[in-house]
N, C-alpha and C positions, 0 to 999 in steps of 0.2 A: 588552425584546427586544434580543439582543446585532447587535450589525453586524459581519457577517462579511467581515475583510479576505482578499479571494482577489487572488495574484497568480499570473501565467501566464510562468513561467522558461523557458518554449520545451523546446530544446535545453540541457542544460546538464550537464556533470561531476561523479560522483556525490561526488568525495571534494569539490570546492566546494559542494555543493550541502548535504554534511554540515556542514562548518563554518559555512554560515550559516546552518542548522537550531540550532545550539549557537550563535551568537549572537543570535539571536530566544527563545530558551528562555531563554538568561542577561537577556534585557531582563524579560521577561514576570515569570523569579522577582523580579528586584530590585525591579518594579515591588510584587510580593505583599511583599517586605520591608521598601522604604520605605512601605508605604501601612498595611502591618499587617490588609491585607483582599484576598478572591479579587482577581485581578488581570482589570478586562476587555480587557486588550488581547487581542489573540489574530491570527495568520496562519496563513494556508492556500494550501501551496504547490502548486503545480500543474505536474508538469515530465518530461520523458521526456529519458531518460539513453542516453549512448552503451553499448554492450554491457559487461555489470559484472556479477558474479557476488557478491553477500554473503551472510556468514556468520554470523551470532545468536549469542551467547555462550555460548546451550546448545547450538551447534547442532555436528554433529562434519565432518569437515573432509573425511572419508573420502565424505563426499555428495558433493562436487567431484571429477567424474572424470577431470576434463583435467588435465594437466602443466601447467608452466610453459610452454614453448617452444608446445604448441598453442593455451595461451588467446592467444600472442602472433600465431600464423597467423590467428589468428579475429579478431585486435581488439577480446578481451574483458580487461577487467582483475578484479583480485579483492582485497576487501577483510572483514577480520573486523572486526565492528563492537558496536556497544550495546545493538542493541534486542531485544527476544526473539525466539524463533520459531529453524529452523535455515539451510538453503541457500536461496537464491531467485536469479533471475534480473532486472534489467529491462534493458531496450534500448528502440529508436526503436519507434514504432506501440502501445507500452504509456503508458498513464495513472499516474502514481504522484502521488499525495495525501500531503502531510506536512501535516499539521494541528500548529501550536502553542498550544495553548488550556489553560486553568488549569481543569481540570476541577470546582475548588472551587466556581468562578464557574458554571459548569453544574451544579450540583448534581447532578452524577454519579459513579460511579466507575470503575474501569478495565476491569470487566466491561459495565456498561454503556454505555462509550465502543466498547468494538469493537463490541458488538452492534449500535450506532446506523451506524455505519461500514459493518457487512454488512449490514444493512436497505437502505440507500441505495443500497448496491451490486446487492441483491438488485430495487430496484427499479428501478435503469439500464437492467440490460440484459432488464427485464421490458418495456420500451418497445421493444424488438427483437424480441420475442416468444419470450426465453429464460427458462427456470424457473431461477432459482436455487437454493439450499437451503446444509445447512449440514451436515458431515460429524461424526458422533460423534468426540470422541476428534481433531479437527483443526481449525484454524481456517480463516478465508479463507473463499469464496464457491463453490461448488461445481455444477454441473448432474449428474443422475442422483446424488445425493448418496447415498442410500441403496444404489446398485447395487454389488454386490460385484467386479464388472469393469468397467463401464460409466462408476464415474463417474470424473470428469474438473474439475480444479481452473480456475476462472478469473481471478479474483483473491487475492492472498495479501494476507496482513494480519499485520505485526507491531510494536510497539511500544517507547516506553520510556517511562517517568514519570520523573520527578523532582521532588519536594516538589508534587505533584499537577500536573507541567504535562508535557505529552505531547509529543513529537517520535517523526519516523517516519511509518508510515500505513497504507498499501495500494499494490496494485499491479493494475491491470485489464489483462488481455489484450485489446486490440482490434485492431491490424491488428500484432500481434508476429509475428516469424520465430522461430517455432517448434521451428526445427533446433534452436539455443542450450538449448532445456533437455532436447536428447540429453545432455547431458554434466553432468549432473547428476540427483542425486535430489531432486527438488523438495521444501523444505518437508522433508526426511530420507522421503518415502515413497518408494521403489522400486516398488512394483505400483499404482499410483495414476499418471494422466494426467493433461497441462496442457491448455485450447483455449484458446482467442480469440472474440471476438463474430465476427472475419472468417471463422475456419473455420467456425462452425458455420452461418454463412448464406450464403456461396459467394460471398463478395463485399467487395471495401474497403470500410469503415465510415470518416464522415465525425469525423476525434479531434475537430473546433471542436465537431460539433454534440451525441457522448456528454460533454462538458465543460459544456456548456450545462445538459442534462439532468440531471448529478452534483452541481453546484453550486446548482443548484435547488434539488432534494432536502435535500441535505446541510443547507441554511439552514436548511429546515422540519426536519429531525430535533432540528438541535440548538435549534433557538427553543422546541420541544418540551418541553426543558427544563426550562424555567422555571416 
């Protein structure tokens, strides 16, 4: 059974928060290099980013609605990056999970590393008495998933591998300002909606205590593994 190292980066900046995602991935492969077997190290970062707009490598650019000069009036910055998937947002009162783990060593693969990802997810905010589900044709964590108007995106989910080791993650809406993905088509869907655990239950949600609950889970999905 793997021991999961979680650390809690608070507050932190997304383009830092990148770079030490790609030096945690660079330890993890050299470790599969020198050793010549799955690597167990692994970290799981825990951190909520000032207002930041990225972009996924397939993702088109035309999804970011804002100018220059307004993401400057809003305080939001924007970066095109590595991991898949297309536009998303995170800022303050969102959850974002970078997992760096050698999926070799879990004896999974990239499909069933997300899926375990939305499971967990699926099961956080089912302790708030939300339904989650999972949208055809979309990834991320979704309520009224099936509904042709109705549903509404709550966490996004995208990744990267490299020689089997994962950076990146997810991203949970819980007490997010919501305005920020006016100016965007989330994810590249235009007729599809974002919430939060706060909007849907009329009330700020405690982030120490959905952190508790994610981390829980998340242990047990991936000990599951093995």
């Amino acid at each position: 059974m793997a021991n999961f190292n979680y650390n809690d980066l608070g507050l932190k900046d997304y383009k830092a928060c990148w770079d030490y995602q790609e030096e945690l991935l660079a330890e993890v492969v050299n470790d599969k290099r020198t050793t010549g077997k799955p690597s167990a190290k692994n970290h799981f970062l825990l951190v909520e980013h000032p207002h930041v707009y990225t972009l996924g490598k397939s993702g088109d650019e035309k999804n970011l609605l804002a100018a220059g000069d307004f993401l400057k009036k809003i305080e939001a910055t924007f970066y095109k990056i590595n991991r898949g998937g297309d536009i998303t947002y995170h800022g303050p009162g969102q959850i974002v999970g970078y997992p760096i783990i050698d999926l070799e060593f879990y004896k999974i693969g990239v499909r069933g590393y997300i899926e375990k990802m939305e499971q967990a997810i699926i099961q956080t905010i089912a302790e708030y008495g939300l339904t989650g589900g999972l949208k055809e044709g979309a990834t991320g964590v979704w309520l009224d998933a099936g509904h042709k108007v109705r549903a509404r995106k709550i966490c996004a989910i995208g990744v990267r591998v490299s020689r089997f080791v994962t950076m990146h993650g997810f991203a949970l809406n819980v007490n997010t300002d919501m305005r920020y993905f006016n100016y965007i088509n989330p994810c590249g869907f235009a007729s599809f909606g974002v919430t939060s655990i706060q909007q849907e239950l009329g009330k700020e949600i405690s982030m120490e205590k959905v952190k508790t609950i994610l981390k829980a889970i998340l242990k047990e999905k991936f000990n599951q593994a093995f």
